[in-house]
C-alpha positions in Angstrom: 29.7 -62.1 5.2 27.0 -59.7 4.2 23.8 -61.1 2.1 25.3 -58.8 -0.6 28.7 -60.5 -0.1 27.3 -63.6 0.2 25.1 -63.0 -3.5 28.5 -62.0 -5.0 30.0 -65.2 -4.0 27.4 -67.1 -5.2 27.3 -64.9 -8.7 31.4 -65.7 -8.7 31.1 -69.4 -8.2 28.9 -69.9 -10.7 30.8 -68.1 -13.3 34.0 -69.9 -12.2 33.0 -72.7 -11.8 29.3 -74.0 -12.8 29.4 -72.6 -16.1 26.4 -71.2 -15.9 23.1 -70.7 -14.0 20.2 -73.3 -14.5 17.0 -71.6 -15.8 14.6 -70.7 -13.4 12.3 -73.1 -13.5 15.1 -75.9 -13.0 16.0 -73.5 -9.8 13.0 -73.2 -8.5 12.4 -76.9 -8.0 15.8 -77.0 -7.0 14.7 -75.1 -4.1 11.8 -77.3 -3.4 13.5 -79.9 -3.2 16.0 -78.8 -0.9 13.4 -77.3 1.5 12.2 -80.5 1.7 15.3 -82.3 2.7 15.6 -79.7 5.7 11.9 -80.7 6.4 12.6 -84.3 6.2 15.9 -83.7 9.0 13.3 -81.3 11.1 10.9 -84.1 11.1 13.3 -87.0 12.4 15.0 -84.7 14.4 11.9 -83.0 16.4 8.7 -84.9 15.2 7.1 -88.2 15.8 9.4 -89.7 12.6 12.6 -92.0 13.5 16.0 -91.2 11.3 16.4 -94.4 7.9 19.7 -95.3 7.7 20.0 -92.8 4.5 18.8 -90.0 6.6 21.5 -90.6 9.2 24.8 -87.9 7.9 22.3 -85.3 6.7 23.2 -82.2 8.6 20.8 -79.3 9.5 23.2 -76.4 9.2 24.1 -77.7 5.8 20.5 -78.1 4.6 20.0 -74.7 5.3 22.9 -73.2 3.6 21.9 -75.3 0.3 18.3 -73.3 0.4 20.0 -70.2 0.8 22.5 -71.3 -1.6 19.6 -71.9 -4.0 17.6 -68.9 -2.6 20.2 -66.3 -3.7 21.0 -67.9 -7.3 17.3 -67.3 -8.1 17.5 -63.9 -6.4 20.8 -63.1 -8.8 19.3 -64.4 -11.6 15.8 -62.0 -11.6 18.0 -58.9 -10.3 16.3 -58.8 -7.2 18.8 -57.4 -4.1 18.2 -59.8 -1.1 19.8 -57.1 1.6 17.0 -54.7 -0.1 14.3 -57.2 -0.3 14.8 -57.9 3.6 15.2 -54.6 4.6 11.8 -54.1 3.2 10.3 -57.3 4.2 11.2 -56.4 8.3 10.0 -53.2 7.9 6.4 -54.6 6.6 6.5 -57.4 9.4 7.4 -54.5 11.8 4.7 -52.0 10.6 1.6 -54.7 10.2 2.7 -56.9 13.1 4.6 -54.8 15.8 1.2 -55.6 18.3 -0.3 -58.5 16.7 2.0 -61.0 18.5 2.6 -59.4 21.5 -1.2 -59.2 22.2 -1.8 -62.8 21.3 -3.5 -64.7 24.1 -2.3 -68.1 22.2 1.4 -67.1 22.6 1.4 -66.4 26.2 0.8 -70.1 27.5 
């Protein structure tokens, strides 16, 4: 599935079945709040932090597909054209920091 696809989908479910799109705002912390559920997983998982009970059937994958979930019904609902957006975002990244990385000291330990 394309990211174009994928927004479709998202646009289609709504409609068919969410009635309609929370505002913005609502989205927004929506999106917050899921990025820090993934956080919370990524910290138990990899960091210093031991799993609650609670914590214990969150899945990572699925984490990630709710922020992206969230991601693209924000990016629907302000007309902006994620496959665009990242198309242009890479090609920033590539122009500004095509030698940046590669001539960090830091990275090369």
């Amino acid at each position: 599935m394309t990211i174009k696809e994928a927004q479709t989908a998202v646009d289609e479910w709504i409609k068919t079945y969410g009635v309609r799109y929370f505002n913005e705002l609502t989205n927004m912390v929506l999106l917050t709040e899921e990025v820090g559920e993934l956080a919370r997983i990524i910290a138990r998982t990899y960091g210093e932090q031991s799993f609650k009970e609670s914590d214990k059937n969150h899945n990572l994958a699925d984490e990630m597909a709710d922020i992206l979930w969230v991601l693209m019904c924000l990016a629907n609902q302000t007309g902006v054209d994620l496959t665009e957006a990242f198309a242009k975002n890479m090609e920033k990244k590539t122009s500004r920091d095509k030698e940046r990385h590669i001539n960090n000291e830091k990275l090369k330990q």
